[in-house]
VEXZA-52402 format. One record per atom (N, C-alpha, C): atom name; x, y, z; residue in one letter. Coordinates in steps of 0.1 Angstrom, whole numbers, plus 5000, padded with zeros to 4 digits. Layout:
residues N
{gudo "CA"; {X; Y; Z}; "A"}
...
END
This chain:
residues 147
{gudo "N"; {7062; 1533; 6717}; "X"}
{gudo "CA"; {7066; 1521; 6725}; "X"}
{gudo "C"; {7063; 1508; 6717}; "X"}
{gudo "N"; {7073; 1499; 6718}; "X"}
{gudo "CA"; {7071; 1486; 6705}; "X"}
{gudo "C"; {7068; 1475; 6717}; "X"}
{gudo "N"; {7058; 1469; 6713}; "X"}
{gudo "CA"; {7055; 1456; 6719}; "X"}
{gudo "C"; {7056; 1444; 6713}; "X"}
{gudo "N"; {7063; 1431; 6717}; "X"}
{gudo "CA"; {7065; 1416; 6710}; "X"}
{gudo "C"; {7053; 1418; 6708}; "X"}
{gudo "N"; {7050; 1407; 6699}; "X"}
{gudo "CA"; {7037; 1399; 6692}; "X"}
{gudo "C"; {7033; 1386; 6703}; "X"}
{gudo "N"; {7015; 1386; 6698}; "X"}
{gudo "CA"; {7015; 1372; 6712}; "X"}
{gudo "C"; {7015; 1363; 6703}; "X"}
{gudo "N"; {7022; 1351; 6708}; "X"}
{gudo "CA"; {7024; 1342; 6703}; "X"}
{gudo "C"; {7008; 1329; 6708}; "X"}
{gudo "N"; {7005; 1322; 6709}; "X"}
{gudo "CA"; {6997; 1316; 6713}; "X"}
{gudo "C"; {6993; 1296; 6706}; "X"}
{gudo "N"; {6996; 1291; 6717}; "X"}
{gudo "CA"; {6988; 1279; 6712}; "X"}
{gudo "C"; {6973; 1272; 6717}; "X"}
{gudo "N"; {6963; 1270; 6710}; "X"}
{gudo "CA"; {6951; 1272; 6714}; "X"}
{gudo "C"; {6946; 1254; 6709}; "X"}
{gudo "N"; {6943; 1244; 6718}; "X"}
{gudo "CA"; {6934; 1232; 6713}; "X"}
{gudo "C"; {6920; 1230; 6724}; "X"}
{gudo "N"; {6914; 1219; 6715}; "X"}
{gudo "CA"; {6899; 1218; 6720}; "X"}
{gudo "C"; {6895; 1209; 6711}; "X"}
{gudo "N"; {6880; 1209; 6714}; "X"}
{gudo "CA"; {6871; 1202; 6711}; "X"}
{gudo "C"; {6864; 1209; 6695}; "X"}
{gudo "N"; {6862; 1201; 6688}; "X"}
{gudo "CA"; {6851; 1210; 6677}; "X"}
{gudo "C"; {6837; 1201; 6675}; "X"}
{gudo "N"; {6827; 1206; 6671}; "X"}
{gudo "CA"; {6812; 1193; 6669}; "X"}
{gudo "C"; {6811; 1206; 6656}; "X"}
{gudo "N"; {6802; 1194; 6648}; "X"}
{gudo "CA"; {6800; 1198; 6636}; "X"}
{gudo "C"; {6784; 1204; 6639}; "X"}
{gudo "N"; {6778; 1211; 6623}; "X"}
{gudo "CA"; {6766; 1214; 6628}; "X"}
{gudo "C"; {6762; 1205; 6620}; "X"}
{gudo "N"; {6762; 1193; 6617}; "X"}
{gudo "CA"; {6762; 1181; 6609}; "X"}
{gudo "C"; {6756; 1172; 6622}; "X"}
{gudo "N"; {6743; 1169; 6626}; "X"}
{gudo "CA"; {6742; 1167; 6639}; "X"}
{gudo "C"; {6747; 1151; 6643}; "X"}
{gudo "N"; {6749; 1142; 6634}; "X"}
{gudo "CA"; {6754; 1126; 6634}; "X"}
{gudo "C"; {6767; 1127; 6632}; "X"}
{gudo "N"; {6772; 1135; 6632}; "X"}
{gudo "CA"; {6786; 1134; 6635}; "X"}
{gudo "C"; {6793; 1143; 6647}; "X"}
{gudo "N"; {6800; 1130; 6652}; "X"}
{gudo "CA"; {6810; 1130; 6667}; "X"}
{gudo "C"; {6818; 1144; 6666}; "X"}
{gudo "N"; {6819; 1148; 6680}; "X"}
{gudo "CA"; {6832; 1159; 6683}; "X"}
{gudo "C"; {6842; 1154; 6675}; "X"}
{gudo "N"; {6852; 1162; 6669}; "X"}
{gudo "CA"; {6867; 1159; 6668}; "X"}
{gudo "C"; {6881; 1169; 6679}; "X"}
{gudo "N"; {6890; 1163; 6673}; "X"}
{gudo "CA"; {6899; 1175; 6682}; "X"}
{gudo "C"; {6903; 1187; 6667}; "X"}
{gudo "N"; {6906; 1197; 6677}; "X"}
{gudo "CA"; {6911; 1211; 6668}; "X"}
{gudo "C"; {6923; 1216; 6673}; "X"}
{gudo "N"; {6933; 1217; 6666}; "X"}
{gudo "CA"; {6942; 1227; 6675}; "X"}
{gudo "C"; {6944; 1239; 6667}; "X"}
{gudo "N"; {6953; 1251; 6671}; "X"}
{gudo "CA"; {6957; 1263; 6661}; "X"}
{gudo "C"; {6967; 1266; 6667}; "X"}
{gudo "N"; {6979; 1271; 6661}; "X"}
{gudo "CA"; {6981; 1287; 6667}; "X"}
{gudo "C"; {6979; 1299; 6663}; "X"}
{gudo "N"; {6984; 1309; 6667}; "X"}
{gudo "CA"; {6979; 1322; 6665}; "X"}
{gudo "C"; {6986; 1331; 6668}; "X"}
{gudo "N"; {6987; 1343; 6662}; "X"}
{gudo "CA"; {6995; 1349; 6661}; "X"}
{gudo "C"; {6990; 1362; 6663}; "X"}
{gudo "N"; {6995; 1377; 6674}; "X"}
{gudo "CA"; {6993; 1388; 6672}; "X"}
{gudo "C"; {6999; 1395; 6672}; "X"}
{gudo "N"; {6998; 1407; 6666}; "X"}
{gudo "CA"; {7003; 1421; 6664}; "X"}
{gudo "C"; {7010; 1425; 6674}; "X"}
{gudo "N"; {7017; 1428; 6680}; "X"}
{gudo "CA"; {7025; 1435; 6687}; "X"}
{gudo "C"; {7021; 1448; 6691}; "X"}
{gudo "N"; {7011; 1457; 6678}; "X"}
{gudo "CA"; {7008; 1471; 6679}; "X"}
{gudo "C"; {6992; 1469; 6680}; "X"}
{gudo "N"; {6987; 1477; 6689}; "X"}
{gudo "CA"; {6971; 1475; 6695}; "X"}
{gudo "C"; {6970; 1491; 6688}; "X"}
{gudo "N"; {6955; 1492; 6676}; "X"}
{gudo "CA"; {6951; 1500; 6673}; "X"}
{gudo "C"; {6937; 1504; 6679}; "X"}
{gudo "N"; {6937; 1522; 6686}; "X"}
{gudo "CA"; {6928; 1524; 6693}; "X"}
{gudo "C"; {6910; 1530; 6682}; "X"}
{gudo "N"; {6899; 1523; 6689}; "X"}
{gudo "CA"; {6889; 1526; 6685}; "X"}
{gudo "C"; {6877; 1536; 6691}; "X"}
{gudo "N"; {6872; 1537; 6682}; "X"}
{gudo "CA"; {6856; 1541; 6695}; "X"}
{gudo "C"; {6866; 1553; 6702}; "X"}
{gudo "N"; {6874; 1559; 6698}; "X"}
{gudo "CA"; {6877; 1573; 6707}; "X"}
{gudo "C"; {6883; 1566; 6722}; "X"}
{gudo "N"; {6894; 1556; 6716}; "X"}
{gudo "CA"; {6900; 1551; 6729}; "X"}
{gudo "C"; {6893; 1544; 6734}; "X"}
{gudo "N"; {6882; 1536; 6736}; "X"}
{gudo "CA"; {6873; 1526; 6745}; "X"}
{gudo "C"; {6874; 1513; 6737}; "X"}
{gudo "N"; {6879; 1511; 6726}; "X"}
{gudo "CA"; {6882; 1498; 6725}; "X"}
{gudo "C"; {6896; 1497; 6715}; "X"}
{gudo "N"; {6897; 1484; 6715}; "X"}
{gudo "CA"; {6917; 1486; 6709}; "X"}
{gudo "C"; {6916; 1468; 6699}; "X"}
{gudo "N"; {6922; 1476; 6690}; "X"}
{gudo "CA"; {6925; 1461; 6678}; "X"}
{gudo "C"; {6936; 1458; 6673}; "X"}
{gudo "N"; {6938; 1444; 6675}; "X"}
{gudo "CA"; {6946; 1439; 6673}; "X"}
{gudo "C"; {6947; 1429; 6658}; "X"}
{gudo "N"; {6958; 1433; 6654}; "X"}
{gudo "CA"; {6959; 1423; 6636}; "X"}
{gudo "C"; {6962; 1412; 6644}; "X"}
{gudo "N"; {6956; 1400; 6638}; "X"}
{gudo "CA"; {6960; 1386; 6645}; "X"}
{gudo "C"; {6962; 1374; 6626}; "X"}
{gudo "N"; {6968; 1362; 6628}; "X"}
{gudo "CA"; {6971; 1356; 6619}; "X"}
{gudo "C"; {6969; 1345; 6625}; "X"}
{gudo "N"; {6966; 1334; 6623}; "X"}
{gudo "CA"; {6960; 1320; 6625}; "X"}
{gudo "C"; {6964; 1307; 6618}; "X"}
{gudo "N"; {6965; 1297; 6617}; "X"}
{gudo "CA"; {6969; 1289; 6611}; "X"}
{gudo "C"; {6965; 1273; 6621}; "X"}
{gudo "N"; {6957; 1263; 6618}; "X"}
{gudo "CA"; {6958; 1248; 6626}; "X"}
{gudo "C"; {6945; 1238; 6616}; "X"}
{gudo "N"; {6941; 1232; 6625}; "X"}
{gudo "CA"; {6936; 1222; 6621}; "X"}
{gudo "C"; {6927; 1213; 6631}; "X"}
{gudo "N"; {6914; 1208; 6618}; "X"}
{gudo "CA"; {6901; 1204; 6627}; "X"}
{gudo "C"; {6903; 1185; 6621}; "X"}
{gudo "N"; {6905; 1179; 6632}; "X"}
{gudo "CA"; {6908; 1172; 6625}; "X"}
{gudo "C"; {6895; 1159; 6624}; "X"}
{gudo "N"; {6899; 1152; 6610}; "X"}
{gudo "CA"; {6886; 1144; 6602}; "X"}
{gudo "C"; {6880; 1136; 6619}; "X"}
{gudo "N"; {6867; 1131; 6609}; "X"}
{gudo "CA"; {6860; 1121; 6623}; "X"}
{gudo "C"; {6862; 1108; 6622}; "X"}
{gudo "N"; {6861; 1099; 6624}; "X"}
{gudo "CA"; {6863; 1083; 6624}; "X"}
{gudo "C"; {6849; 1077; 6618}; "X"}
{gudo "N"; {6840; 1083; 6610}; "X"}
{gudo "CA"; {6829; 1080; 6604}; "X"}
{gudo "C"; {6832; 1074; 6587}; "X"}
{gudo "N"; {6833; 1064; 6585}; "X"}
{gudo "CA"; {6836; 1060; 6570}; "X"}
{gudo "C"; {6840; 1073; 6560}; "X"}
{gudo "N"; {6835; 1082; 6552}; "X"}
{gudo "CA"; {6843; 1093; 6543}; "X"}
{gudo "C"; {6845; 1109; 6554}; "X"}
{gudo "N"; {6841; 1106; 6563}; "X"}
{gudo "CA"; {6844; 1117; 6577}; "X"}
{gudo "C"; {6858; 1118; 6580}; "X"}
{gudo "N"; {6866; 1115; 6573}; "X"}
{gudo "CA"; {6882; 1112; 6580}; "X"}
{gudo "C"; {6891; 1122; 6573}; "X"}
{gudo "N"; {6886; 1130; 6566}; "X"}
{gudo "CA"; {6894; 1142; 6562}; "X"}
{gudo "C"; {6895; 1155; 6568}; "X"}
{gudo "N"; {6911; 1156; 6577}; "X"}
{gudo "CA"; {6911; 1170; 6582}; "X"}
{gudo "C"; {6909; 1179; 6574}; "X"}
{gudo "N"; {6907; 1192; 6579}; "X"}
{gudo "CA"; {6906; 1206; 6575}; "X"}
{gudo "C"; {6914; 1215; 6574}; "X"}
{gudo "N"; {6927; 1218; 6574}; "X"}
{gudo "CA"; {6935; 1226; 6572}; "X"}
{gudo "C"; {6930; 1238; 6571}; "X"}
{gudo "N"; {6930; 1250; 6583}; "X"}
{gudo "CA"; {6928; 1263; 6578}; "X"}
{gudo "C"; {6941; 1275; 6579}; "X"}
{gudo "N"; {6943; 1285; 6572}; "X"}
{gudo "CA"; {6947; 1296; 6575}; "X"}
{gudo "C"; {6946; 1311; 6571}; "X"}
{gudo "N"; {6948; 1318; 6578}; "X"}
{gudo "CA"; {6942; 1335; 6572}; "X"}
{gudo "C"; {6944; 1343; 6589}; "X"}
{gudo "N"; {6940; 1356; 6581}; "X"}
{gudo "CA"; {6938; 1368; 6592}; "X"}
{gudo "C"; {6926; 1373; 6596}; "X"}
{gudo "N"; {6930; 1378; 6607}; "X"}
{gudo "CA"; {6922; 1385; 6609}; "X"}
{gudo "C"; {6922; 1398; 6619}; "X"}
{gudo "N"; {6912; 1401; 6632}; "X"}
{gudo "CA"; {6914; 1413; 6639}; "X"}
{gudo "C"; {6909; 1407; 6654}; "X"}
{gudo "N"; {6916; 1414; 6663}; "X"}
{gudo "CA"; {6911; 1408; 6678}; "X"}
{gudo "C"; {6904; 1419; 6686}; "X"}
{gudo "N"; {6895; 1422; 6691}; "X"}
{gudo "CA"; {6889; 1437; 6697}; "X"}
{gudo "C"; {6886; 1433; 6708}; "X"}
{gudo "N"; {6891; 1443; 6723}; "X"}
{gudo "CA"; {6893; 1442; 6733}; "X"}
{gudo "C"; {6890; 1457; 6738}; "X"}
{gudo "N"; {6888; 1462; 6753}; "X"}
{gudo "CA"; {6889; 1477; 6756}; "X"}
{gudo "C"; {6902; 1472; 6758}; "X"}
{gudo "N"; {6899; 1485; 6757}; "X"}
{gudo "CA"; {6919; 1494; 6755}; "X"}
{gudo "C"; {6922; 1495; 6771}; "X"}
{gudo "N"; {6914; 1495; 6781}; "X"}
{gudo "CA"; {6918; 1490; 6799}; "X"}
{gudo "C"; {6918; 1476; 6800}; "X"}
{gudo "N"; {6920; 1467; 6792}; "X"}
{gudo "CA"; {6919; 1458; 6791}; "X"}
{gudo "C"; {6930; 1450; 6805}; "X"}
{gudo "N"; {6942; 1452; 6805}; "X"}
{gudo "CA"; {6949; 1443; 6813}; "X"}
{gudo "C"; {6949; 1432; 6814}; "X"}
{gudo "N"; {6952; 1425; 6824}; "X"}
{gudo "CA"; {6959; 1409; 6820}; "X"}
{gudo "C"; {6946; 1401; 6823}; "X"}
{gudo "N"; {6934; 1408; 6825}; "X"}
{gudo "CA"; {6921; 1399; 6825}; "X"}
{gudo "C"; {6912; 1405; 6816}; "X"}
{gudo "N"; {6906; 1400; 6806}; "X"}
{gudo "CA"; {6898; 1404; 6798}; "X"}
{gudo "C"; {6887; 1397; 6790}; "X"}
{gudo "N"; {6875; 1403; 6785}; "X"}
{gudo "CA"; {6870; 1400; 6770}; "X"}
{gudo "C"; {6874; 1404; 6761}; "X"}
{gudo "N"; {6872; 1396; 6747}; "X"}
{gudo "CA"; {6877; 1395; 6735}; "X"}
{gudo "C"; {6865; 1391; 6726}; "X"}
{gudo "N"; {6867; 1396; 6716}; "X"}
{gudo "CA"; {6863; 1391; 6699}; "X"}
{gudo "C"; {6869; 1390; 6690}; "X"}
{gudo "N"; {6869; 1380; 6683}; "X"}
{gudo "CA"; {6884; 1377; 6667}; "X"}
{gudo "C"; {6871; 1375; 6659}; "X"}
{gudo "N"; {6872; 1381; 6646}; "X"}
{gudo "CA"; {6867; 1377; 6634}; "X"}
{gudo "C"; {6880; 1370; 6629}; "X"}
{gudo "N"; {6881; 1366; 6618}; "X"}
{gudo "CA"; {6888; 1361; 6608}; "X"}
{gudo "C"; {6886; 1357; 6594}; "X"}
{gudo "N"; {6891; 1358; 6583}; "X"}
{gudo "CA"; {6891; 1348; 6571}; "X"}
{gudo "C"; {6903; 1340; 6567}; "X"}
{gudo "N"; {6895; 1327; 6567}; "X"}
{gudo "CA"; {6903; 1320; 6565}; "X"}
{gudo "C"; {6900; 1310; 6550}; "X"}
{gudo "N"; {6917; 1306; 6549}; "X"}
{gudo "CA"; {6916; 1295; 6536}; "X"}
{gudo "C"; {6916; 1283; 6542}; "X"}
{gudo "N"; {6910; 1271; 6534}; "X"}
{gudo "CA"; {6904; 1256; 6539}; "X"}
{gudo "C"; {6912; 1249; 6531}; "X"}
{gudo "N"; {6916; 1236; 6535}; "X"}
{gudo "CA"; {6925; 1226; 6522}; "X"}
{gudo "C"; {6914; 1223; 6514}; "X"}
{gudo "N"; {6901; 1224; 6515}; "X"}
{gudo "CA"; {6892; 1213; 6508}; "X"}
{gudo "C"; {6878; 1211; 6520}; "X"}
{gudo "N"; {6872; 1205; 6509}; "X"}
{gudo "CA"; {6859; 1201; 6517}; "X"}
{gudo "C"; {6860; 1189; 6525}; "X"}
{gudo "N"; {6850; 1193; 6532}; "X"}
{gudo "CA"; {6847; 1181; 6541}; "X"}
{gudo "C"; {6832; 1180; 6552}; "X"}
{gudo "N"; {6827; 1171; 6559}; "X"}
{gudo "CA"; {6813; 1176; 6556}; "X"}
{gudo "C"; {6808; 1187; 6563}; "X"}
{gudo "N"; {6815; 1196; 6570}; "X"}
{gudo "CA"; {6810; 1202; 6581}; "X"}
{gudo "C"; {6816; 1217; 6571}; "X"}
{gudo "N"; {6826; 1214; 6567}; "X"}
{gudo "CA"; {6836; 1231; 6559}; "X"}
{gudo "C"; {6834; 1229; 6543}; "X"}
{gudo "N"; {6830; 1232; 6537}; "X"}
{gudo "CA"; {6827; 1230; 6520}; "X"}
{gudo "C"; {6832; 1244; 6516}; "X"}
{gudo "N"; {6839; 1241; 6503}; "X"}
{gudo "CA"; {6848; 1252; 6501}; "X"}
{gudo "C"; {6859; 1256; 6505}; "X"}
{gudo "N"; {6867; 1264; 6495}; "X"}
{gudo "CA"; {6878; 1269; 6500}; "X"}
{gudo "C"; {6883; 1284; 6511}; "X"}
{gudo "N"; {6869; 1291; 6511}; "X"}
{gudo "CA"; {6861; 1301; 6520}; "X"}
{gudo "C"; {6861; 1299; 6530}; "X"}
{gudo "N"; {6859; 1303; 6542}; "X"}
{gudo "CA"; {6858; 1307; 6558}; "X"}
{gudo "C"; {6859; 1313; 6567}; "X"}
{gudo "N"; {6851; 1315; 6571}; "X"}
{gudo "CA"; {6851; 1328; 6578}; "X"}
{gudo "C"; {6849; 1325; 6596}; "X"}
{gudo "N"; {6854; 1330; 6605}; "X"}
{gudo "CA"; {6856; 1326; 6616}; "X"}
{gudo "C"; {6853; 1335; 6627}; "X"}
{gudo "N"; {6844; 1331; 6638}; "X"}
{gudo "CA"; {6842; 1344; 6645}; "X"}
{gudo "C"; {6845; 1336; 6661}; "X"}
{gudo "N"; {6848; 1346; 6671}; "X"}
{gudo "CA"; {6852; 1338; 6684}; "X"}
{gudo "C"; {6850; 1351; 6691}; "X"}
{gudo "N"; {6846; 1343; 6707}; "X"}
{gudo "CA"; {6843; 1352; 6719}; "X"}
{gudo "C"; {6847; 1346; 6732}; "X"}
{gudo "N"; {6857; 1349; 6739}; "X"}
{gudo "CA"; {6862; 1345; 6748}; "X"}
{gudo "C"; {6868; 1351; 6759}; "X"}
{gudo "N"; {6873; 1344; 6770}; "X"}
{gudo "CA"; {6878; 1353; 6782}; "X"}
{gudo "C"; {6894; 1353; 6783}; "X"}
{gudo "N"; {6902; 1361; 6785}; "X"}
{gudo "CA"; {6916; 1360; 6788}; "X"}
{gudo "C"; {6921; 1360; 6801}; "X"}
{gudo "N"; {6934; 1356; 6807}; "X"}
{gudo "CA"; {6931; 1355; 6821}; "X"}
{gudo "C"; {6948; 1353; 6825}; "X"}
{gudo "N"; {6959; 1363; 6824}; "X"}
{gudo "CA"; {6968; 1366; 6821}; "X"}
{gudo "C"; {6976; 1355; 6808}; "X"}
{gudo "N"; {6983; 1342; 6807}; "X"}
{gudo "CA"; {6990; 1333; 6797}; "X"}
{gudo "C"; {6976; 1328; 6796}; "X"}
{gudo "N"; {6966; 1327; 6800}; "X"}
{gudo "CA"; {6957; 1313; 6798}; "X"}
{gudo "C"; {6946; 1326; 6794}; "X"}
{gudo "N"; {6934; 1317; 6784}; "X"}
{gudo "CA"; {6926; 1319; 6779}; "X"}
{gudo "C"; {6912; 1308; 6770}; "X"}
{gudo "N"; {6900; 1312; 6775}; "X"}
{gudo "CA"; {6892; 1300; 6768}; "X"}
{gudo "C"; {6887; 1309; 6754}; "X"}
{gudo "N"; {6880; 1301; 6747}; "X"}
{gudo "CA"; {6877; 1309; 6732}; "X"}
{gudo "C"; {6864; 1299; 6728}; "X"}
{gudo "N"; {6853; 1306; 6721}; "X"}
{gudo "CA"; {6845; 1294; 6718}; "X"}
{gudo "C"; {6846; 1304; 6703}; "X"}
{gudo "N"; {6850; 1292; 6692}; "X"}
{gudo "CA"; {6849; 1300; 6678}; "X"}
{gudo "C"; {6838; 1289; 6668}; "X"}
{gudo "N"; {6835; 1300; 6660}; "X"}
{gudo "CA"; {6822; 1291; 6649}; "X"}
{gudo "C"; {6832; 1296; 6634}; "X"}
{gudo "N"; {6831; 1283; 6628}; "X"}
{gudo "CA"; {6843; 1281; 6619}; "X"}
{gudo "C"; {6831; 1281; 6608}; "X"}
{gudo "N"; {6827; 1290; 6592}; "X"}
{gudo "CA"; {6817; 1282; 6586}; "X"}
{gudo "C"; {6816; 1292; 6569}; "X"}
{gudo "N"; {6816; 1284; 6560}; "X"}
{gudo "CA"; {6820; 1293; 6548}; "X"}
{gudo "C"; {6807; 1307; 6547}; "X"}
{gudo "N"; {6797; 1310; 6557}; "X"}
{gudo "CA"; {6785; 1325; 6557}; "X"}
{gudo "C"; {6777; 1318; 6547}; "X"}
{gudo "N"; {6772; 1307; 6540}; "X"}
{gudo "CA"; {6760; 1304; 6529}; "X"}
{gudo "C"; {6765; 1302; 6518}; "X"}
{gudo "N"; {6781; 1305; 6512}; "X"}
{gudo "CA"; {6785; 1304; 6497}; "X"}
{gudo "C"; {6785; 1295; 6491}; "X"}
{gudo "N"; {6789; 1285; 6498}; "X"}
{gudo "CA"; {6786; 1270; 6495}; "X"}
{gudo "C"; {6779; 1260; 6498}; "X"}
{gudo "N"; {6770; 1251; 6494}; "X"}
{gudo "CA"; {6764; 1242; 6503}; "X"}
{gudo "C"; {6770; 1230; 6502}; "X"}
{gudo "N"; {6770; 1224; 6512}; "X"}
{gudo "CA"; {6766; 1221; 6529}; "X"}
{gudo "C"; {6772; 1235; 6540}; "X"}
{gudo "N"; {6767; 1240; 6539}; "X"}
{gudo "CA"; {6774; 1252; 6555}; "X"}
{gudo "C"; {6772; 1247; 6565}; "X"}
{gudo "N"; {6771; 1233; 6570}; "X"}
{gudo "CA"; {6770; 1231; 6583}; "X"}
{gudo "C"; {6780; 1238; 6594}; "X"}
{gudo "N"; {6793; 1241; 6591}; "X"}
{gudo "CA"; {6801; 1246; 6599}; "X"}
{gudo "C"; {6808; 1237; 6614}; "X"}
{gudo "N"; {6820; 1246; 6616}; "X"}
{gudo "CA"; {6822; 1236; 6627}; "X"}
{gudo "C"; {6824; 1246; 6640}; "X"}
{gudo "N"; {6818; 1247; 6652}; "X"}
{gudo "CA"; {6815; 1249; 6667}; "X"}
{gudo "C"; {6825; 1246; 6678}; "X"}
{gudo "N"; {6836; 1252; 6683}; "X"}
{gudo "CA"; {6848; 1249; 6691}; "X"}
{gudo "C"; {6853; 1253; 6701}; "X"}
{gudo "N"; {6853; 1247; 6712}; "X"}
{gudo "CA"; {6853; 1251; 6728}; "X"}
{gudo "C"; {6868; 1252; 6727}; "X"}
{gudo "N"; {6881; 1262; 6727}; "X"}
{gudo "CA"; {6894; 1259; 6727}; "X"}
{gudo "C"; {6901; 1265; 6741}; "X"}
{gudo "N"; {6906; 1257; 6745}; "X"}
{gudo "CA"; {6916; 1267; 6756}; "X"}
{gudo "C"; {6934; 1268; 6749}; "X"}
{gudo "N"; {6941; 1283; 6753}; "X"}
{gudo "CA"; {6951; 1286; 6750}; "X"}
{gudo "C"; {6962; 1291; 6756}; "X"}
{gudo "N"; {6972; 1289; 6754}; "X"}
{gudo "CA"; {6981; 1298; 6764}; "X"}
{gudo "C"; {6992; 1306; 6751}; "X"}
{gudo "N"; {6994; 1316; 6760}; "X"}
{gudo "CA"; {7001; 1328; 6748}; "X"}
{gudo "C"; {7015; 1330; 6755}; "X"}
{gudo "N"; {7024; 1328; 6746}; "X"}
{gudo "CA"; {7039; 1331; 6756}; "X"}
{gudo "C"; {7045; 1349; 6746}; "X"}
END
């Protein structure tokens, strides 16, 4: 059985872990697989997901440079999942450049959220794991809808 891909557009809020610097906005979309691969002997199901958006700079003197990310990753769900559920996405992602919260071209992304048939909230932590310093990282409350 072949299933479309979810399509999804996801924006919100992001705060740095940079504590003097203000929320910004973030948006993304995202992208899934169509094909849900089963785990754990059928009790949980993963999905290839692909990502692409942007956290944008802060209004603080050299703070004004968006982030450009994009990359893949995996979405894991039970496989009874239905049109209400939990979720987890890892991801890696590529960055345009630094900026003070994202340093490097590295990132790695992790998120836990609820789904709730087209609508869904997500809280993801955006941050290169310690490769580079500054890792402050960036923290993001997003809501999304998937057509």
């Amino acid at each position: 059985m072949t299933q479309a891909a979810d399509f999804a557009i996801e924006a919100g809020q992001s705060w740095s872990g940079k504590s003097e610097l203000g929320s910004t906005h973030a948006v993304f979309i995202q992208i899934g697989s169509g094909h849900h691969h089963p785990v754990l002997r059928g009790k949980l199901q993963v999905q290839p997901i692909v990502t692409a958006g942007i956290v944008a700079g802060r209004d603080q003197g050299s703070h004004r440079r968006d982030a450009w990310l994009a990359g893949a990753g995996l979405r894991v769900t039970r496989s009874s999942h239905g049109r209400e559920h939990w979720f987890w996405e890892s991801c890696v992602l590529a960055s345009s450049g630094d900026t003070p919260s994202l340093s490097g071209h590295l990132q790695f992304a992790n998120g836990f959220g609820y789904a709730h048939g087209s609508w869904e909230l997500k809280v993801r932590h955006i941050s290169n794991a310690g490769l580079r310093e500054p890792n402050h990282g960036e923290t993001m409350l997003l809501l999304g809808y998937s057509f």
